[in-house]
C-alpha positions in Angstrom: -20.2 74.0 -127.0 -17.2 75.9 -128.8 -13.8 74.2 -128.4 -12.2 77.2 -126.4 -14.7 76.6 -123.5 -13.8 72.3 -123.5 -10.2 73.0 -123.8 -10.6 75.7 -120.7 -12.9 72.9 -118.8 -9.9 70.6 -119.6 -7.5 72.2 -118.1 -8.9 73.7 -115.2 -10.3 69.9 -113.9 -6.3 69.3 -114.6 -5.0 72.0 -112.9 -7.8 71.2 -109.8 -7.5 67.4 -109.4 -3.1 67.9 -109.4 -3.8 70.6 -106.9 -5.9 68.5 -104.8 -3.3 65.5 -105.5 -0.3 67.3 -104.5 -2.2 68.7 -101.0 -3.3 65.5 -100.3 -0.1 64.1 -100.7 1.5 66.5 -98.8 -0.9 66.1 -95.6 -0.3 62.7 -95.9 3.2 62.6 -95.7 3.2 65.0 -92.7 0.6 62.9 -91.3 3.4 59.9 -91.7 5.7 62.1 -90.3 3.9 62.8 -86.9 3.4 59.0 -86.9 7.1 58.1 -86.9 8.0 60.7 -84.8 5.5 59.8 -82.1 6.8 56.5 -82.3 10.5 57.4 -81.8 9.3 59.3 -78.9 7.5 56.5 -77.2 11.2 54.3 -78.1 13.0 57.1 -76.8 11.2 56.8 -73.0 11.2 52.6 -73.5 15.0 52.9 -73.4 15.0 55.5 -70.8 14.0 53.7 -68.7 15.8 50.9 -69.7 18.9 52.7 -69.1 17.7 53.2 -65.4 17.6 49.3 -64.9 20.6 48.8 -66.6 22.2 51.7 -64.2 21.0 49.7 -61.3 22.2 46.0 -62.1 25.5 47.9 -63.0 25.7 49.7 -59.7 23.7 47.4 -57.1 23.4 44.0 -59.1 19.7 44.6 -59.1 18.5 43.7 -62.2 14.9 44.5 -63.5 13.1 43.4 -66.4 14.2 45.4 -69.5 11.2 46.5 -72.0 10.8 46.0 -75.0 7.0 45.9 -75.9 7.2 49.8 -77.7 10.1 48.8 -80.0 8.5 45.6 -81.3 5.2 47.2 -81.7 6.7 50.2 -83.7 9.5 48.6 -85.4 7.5 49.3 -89.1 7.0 53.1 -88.4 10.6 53.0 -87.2 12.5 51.3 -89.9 11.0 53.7 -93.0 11.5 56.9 -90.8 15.3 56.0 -89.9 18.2 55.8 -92.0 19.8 52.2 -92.2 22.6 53.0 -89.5 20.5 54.9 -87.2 18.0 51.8 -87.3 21.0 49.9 -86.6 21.8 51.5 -83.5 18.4 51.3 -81.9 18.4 47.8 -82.8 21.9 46.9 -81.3 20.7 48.6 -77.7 17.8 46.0 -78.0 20.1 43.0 -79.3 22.3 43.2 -75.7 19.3 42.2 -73.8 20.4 39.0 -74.3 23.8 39.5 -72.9 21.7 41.6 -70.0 19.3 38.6 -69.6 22.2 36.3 -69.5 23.9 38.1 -66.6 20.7 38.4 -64.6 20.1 34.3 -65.0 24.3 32.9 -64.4 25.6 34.3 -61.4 28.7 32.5 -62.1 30.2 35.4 -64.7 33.5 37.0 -63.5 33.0 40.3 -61.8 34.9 42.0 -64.6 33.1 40.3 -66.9 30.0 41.4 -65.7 31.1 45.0 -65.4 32.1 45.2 -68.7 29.0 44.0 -70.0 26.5 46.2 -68.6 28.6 48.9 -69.8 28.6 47.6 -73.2 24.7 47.5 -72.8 24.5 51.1 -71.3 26.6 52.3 -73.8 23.9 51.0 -76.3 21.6 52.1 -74.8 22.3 55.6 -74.4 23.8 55.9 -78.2 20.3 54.9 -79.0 18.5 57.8 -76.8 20.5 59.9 -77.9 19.7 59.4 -81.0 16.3 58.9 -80.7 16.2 62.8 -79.1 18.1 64.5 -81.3 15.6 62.9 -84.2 12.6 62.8 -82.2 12.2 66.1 -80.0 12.6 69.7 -81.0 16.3 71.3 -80.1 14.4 72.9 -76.9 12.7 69.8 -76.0 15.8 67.8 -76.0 17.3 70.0 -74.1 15.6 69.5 -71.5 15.3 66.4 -71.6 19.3 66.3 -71.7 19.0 68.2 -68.8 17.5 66.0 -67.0 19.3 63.0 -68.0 22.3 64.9 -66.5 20.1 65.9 -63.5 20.1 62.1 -63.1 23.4 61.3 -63.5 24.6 63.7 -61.4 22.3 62.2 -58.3 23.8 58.8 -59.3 27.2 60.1 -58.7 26.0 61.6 -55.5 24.6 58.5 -54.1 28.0 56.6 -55.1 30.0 59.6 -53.3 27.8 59.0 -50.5 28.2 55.2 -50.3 32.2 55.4 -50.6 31.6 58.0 -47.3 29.3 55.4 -45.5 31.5 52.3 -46.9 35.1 54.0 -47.4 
């Protein structure tokens, strides 16, 4: 065997396994991707529908049980998808459970108190949606779903106008 025909062998097994390295790498960090961003989604409707309960204690003093089972599970895919501050503002909507938990359990908290609290929690909460769609969902997919967060809010309002007509 001539040393033309090695080096050529050489090279070529070089140039194939990189090839085959860089691909594989590549699929797998799109694979990683996919992950994350399936994850974010499955946050994104957690705290949806969160925000509804919040919503309802705010407005009724109904409270439900606020979820939390998709964020725990997929806090690792989370946390080396996000950037530091946006994992610290999905974090902080979960953290005011506890002022939300506290509210549901003492009765005794000042109306304004109160009022201001849930606020502060569905504030969180929707900082963290949004950020969660804007990350998460193509531009056309949040848009909808924008839409029909605003579709929501907008039947909200309606029910309020229509208990300050039956109350007012």
């Amino acid at each position: 065997m001539d040393a033309d025909r090695l080096i050529t062998a050489f090279i070529g097994a070089f140039l194939g396994a990189a090839g085959w390295l860089v691909v594989g790498l590549y699929m797998q960090r799109r694979q990683f991707d996919r992950q994350a961003r399936n994850a974010a989604r499955a946050v994104y409707f957690e705290l949806a529908m969160n925000i509804i309960d919040i919503d309802v204690a705010h407005r009724h003093s109904i409270f439900g049980r606020l979820r939390r089972d998709s964020f725990d599970r997929l806090l690792p895919e989370l946390a080396t998808w996000l950037d530091a501050d946006e994992l610290q503002t999905i974090a902080r909507a979960y953290m005011s459970h506890a002022g939300y938990d506290q509210l549901q359990r003492d009765s005794s908290v000042p109306a304004q108190v109160r009022t201001a609290l849930l606020e502060r929690v569905l504030d969180e909460h929707r900082a963290a949606a949004d950020l969660l769609r804007r990350r998460a969902f193509s531009r056309t997919e949040a848009a909808r779903l924008a839409g029909d967060e605003s579709g929501a809010a907008k039947a909200a309002r309606i029910e309020s106008d229509n208990e300050r007509v039956v109350h007012g």
